[in-house]
PASEMI-243143 format. One record per residue (C-alpha): residue in three letters; residue number from 1; x, y, z. Coordinates in steps of 0.1 Angstrom, whole numbers, m for minus. Layout:
<rs>
  keke  lolum     c1     c2     c3
   ALA    NUM      X      Y      Z
...
</rs>
This chain:
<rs>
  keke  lolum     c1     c2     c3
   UNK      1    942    685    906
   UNK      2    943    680    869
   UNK      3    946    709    845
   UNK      4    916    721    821
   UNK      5    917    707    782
   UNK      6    893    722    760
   UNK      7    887    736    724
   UNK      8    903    766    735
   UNK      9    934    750    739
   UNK     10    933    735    704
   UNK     11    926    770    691
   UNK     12    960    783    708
   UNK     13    986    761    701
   UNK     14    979    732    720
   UNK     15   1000    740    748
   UNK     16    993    756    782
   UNK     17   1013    769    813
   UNK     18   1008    774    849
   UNK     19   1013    814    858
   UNK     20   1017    825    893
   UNK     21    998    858    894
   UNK     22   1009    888    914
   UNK     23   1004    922    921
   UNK     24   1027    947    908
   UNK     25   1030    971    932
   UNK     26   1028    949    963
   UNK     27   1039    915    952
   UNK     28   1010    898    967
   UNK     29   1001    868    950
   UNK     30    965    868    937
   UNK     31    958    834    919
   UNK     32    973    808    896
   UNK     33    963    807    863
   UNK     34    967    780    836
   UNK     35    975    800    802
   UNK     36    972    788    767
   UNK     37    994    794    740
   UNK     38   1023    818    732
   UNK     39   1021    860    742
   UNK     40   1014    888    765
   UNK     41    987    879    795
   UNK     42    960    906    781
   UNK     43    935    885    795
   UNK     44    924    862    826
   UNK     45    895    842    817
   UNK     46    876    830    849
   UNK     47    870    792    840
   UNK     48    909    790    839
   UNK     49    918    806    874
   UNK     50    927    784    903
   UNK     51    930    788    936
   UNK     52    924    826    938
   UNK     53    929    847    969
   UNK     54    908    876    955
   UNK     55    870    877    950
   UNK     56    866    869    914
   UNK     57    831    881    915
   UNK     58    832    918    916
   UNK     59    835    939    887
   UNK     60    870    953    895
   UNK     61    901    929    898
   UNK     62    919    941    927
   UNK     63    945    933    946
   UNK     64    942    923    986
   UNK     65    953    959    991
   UNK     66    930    970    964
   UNK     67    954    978    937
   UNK     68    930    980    908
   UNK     69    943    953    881
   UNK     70    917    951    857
   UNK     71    877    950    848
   UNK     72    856    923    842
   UNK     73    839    919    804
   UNK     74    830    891    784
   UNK     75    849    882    755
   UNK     76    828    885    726
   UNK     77    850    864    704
   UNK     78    843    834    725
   UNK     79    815    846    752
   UNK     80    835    838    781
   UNK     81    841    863    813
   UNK     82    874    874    815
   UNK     83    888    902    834
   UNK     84    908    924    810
   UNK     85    946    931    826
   UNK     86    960    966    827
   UNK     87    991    970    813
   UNK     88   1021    963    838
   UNK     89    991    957    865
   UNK     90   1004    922    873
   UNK     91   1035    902    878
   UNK     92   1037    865    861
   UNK     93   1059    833    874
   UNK     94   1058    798    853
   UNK     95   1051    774    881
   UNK     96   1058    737    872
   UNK     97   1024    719    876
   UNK     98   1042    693    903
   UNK     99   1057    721    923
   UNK    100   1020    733    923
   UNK    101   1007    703    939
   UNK    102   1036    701    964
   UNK    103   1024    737    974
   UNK    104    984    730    975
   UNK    105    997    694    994
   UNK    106   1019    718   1023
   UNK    107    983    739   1023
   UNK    108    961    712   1034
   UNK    109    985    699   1058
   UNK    110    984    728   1071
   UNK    111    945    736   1073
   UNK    112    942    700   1089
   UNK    113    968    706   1118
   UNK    114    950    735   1126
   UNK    115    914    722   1126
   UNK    116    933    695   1149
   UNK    117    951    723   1167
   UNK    118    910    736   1174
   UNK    119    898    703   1181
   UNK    120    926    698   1214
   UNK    121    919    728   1227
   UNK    122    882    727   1225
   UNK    123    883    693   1246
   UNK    124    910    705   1270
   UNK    125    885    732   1276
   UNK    126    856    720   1281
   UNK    127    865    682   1286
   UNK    128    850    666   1258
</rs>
């Protein structure tokens, strides 16, 4: 996976970051997203999350425990969809981008030993 690089990196310093984000109240880990530039996470713009274990589609950003987080709005400045964060709503972890990928690697190891897993048991089962 490669990380996004656009004009609105340019427009923020020119540097970006890999958050791990969290809930607040229950620690569960919602998404990674890839921040530009320096300062508070007011924000989440939806091009820029990855991997997200939360429907990103609803209006509300909740938690799997449905901790409300934030609201989706478009950012008028730039026209993007964002969900704007409530203060203290989430909890933030720099993530090295290759620790990332050893992460995302372990995942799909894992989904394919279980679709493995599936496949043994369907042909002890019914012999095919």
């Amino acid at each position: 996976m490669k990380l996004k690089n656009n004009k609105f990196k340019k427009a923020r310093g020119g540097y970006s970051r890999l958050l791990q984000i969290s809930c607040r109240k229950c620690n569960s880990v919602i998404c990674m997203y890839q921040k530009y530039g320096p300062g508070d996470l007011r924000r989440m713009y939806l091009d820029r999350i990855i991997d997200p274990q939360v429907l990103v589609a609803r209006k509300d950003f909740t938690c799997q425990k449905d901790h409300l987080l934030g609201v989706k709005i478009i950012w008028e400045k730039e026209n993007r969809p964002a969900f704007r964060l409530f203060v203290d709503s989430v909890n933030k972890k720099i993530v090295k981008f290759e620790d990332y990928e050893d992460i995302m690697l372990v995942k799909i190891t894992e989904e394919r030993l279980k679709t493995k897993e599936k496949l043994l048991t369907h042909k002890q089962v019914w012999g095919n």
